[in-house]
C-alpha positions in Angstrom: 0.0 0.0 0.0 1.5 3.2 -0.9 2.9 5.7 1.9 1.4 8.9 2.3 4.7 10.7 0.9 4.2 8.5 -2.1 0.4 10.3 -3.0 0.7 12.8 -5.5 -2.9 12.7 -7.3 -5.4 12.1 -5.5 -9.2 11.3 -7.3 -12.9 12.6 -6.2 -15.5 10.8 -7.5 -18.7 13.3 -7.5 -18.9 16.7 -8.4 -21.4 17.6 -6.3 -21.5 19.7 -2.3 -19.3 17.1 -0.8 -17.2 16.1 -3.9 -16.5 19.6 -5.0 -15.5 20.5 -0.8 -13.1 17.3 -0.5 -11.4 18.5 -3.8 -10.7 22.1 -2.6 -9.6 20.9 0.8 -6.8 18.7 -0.5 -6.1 21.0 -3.5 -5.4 23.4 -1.1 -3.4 21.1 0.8 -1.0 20.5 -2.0 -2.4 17.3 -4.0 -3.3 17.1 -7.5 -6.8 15.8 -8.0 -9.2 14.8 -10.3 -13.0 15.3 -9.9 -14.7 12.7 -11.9 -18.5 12.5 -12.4 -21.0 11.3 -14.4 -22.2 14.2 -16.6 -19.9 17.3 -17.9 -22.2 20.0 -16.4 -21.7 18.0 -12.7 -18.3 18.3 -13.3 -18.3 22.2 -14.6 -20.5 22.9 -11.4 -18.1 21.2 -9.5 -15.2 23.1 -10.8 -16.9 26.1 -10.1 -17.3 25.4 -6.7 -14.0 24.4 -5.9 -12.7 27.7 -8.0 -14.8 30.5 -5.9 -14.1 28.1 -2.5 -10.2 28.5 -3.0 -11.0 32.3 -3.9 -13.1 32.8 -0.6 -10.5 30.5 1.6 -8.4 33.8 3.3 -5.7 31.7 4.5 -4.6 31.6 0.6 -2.9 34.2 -1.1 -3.5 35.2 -4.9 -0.8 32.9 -6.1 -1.7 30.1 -3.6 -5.1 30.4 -5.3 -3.9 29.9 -8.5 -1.7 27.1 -8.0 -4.2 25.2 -6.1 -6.7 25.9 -8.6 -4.4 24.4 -11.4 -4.3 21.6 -9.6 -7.7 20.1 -10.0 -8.8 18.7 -13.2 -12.6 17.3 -14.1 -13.3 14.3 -16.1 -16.3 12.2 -16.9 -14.1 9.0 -17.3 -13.6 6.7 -14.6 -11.0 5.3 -16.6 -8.9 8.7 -15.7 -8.5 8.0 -12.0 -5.9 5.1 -12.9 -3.1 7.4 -12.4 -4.9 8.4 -8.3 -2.9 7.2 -5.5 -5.9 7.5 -3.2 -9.5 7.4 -4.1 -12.3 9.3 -2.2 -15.9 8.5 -3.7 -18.8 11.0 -2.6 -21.6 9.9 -5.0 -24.9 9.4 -4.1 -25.7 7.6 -0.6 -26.9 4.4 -2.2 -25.5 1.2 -1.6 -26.0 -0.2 -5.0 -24.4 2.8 -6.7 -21.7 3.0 -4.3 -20.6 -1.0 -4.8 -21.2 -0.4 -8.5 -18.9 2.9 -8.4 -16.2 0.6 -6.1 -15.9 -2.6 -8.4 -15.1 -0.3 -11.4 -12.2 1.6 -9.5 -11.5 -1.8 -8.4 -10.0 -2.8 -12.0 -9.0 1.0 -12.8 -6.8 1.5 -9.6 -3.1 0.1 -9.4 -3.3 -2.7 -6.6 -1.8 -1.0 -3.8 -4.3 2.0 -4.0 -6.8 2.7 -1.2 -10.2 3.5 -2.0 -12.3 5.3 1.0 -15.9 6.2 0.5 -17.8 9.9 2.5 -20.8 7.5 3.3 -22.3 9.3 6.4 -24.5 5.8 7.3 -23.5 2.8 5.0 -22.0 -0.1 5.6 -18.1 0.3 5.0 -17.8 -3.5 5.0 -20.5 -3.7 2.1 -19.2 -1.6 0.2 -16.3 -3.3 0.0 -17.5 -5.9 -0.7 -17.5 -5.1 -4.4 -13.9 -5.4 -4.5 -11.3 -7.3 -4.5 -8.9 -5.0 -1.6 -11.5 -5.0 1.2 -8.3 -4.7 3.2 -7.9 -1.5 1.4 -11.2 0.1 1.8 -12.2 2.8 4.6 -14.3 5.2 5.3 -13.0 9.1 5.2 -16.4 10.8 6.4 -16.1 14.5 5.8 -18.1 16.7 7.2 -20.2 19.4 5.2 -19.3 22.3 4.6 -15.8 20.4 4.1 -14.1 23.5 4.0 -15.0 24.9 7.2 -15.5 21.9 9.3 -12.5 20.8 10.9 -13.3 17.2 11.9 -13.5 13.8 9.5 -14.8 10.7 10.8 -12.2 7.0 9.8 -14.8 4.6 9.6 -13.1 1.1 9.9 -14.8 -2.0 7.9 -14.4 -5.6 9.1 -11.2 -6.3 6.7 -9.9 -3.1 6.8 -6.0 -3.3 8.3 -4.8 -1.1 10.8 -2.3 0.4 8.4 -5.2 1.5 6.1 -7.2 3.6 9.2 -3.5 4.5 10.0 -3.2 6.2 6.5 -6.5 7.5 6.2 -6.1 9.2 9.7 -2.9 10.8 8.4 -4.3 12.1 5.3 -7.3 13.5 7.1 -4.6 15.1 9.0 -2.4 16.2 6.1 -5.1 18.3 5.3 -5.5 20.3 8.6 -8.5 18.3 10.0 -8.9 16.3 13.4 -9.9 12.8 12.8 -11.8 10.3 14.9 -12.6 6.8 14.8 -15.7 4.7 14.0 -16.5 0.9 14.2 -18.6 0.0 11.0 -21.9 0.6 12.9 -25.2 2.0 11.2 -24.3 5.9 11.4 -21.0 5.4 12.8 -20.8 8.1 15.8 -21.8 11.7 13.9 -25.3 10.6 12.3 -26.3 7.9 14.6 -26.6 10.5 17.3 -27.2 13.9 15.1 -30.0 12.4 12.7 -32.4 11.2 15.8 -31.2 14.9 17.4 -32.3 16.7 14.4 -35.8 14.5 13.9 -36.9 15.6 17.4 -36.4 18.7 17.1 -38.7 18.7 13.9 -40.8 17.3 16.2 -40.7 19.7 18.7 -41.9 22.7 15.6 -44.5 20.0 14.6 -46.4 19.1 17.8 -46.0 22.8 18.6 -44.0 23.3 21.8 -42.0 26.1 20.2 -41.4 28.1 17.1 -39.0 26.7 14.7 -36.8 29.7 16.2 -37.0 29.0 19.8 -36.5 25.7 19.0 -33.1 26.5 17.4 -32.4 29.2 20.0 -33.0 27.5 22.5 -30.3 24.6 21.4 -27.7 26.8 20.6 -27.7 28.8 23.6 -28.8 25.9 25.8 -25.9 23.5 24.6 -23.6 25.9 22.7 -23.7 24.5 19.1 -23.7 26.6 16.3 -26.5 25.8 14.1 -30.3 24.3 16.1 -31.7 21.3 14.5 -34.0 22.9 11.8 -31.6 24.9 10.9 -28.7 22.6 10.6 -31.1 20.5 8.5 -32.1 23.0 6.0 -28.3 23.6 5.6 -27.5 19.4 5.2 -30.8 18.8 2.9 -33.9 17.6 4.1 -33.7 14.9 1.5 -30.2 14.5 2.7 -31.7 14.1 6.3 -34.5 12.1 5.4 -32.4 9.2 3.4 -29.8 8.9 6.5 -32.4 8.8 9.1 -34.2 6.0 6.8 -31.1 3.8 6.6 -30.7 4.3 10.4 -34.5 3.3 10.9 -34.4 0.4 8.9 -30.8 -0.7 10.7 -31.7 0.0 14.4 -35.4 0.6 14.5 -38.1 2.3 15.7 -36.1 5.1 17.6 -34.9 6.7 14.2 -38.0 7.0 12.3 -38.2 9.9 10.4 -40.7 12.5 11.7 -43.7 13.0 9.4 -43.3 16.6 8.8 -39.5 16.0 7.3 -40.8 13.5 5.1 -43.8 15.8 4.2 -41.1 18.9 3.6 -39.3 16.3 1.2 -42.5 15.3 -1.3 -42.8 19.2 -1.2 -39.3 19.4 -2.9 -38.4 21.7 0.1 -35.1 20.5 0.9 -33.5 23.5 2.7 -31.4 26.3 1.8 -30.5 24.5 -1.7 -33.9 24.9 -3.1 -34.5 28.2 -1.5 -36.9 27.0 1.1 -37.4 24.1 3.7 -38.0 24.8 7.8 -36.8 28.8 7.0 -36.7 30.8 3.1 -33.6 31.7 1.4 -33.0 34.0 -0.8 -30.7 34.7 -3.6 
């Protein structure tokens, strides 16, 4: 398996919020990457994103800007990320397309390469599962927005060796974050207890005891977190929230069901502060 001196490129597959956020981070950081997705206008968006993040990030000068900048390349073709010494998928939360994504990287990737996926609930072990280097799979769970939060969660699968969470942990590292460690548990440690924080607090607003903004007022001042729980989950995607808290629910039961109003704010298509509206409105 190669060192972490030894990565030079490393490859993003997914263009998207958490894709586009991984890429800037370790641009930034020094890496060349390549941002692979499935359709040229993802990866344009993507490129975008990562271009006005590195222009916003004040801890870069003009020139750092540039050369970080110059370090990211897009491509729709997987085939590209044969020359990545490190892999970090951040497609869609499904299992299916997530095995499907790690067989094909499987037969792209040199042997020695270790492939970790940004699940926030599913199964690391599963996942790798589609591959041949189970050994070599882990999960690097960023959190969003990747620029700005400074933690990433090692998830650890059942044939993942300790000099595979030993690498991840440093790469996390390399790129200014503080890392943590997970067992291969349905939500590992953030979701498993933020999504069932989050759902009660939607049901708090929904069986009335407060206003949506004494509800997230009263968390923030009354435990000191930054963001309350309607407002963190306009910010993450209600259909973000709703698809974690489903895997969770149909993994450990009854205790993480979704409450009715987020699944009722989802058929709306109000997702949050993506679509312009979800517990609060956003505008331009």
């Amino acid at each position: 398996m190669s060192k972490l001196a030894d990565i030079g490129t490393v490859g993003v597959v997914g263009a998207g919020t958490m894709g586009s956020g991984i890429a800037q981070v370790t641009a930034a950081a020094g890496y060349d990457v390549i941002v692979r997705d499935v359709e040229s206008e993802y990866v344009r968006d993507g490129l975008e994103s990562v271009e006005s993040g590195l222009e916003r990030d004040d801890s870069l000068d003009g020139g750092a800007v540039r050369a970080a900048r110059d370090r990211v390349r897009g491509t729709t073709r997987l085939d590209e990320l044969a020359e990545a010494d490190l892999v970090v998928e951040a497609a869609a939360e499904e299992l299916g397309v997530k095995q499907d994504i790690f067989a094909d990287l499987d037969r792209t990737c040199a042997d020695g390469v270790v492939l970790a996926s940004n699940t926030s609930t599913l199964s690391i072990t599963a996942i790798a599962a589609a591959t041949d280097r189970s050994e070599r799979v882990v999960g690097i769970h960023f959190m969003n927005p990747v620029p700005v939060m400074p933690g990433v969660e090692v998830v650890v699968g059942e044939h993942t060796t300790a000099e595979t969470v030993a690498f991840a942990h440093a790469f996390a590292e390399d790129l200014g974050k503080t890392t943590w460690e997970s067992d291969d548990k349905p939500g590992f440690v953030v979701n498993r207890v933020l999504m069932p924080w989050i759902n009660e607090g939607i049901r708090a607003y929904d069986e009335d005891v407060a206003s949506k903004e004494d509800i997230d007022t009263g968390l923030k001042l009354g435990t000191n977190v930054p963001m309350g729980p309607l407002e963190l989950a306009d910010h993450i995607g209600l259909d973000i929230v709703l698809q974690a808290s489903e895997t969770l629910h149909e993994e450990l039961g009854d205790r993480y069901r979704p409450a009715y109003l987020l699944r009722r704010k989802v058929e709306a298509g109000d997702l949050g502060k993506k679509t312009g509206k979800g517990f609060y409105e956003y505008g331009e």
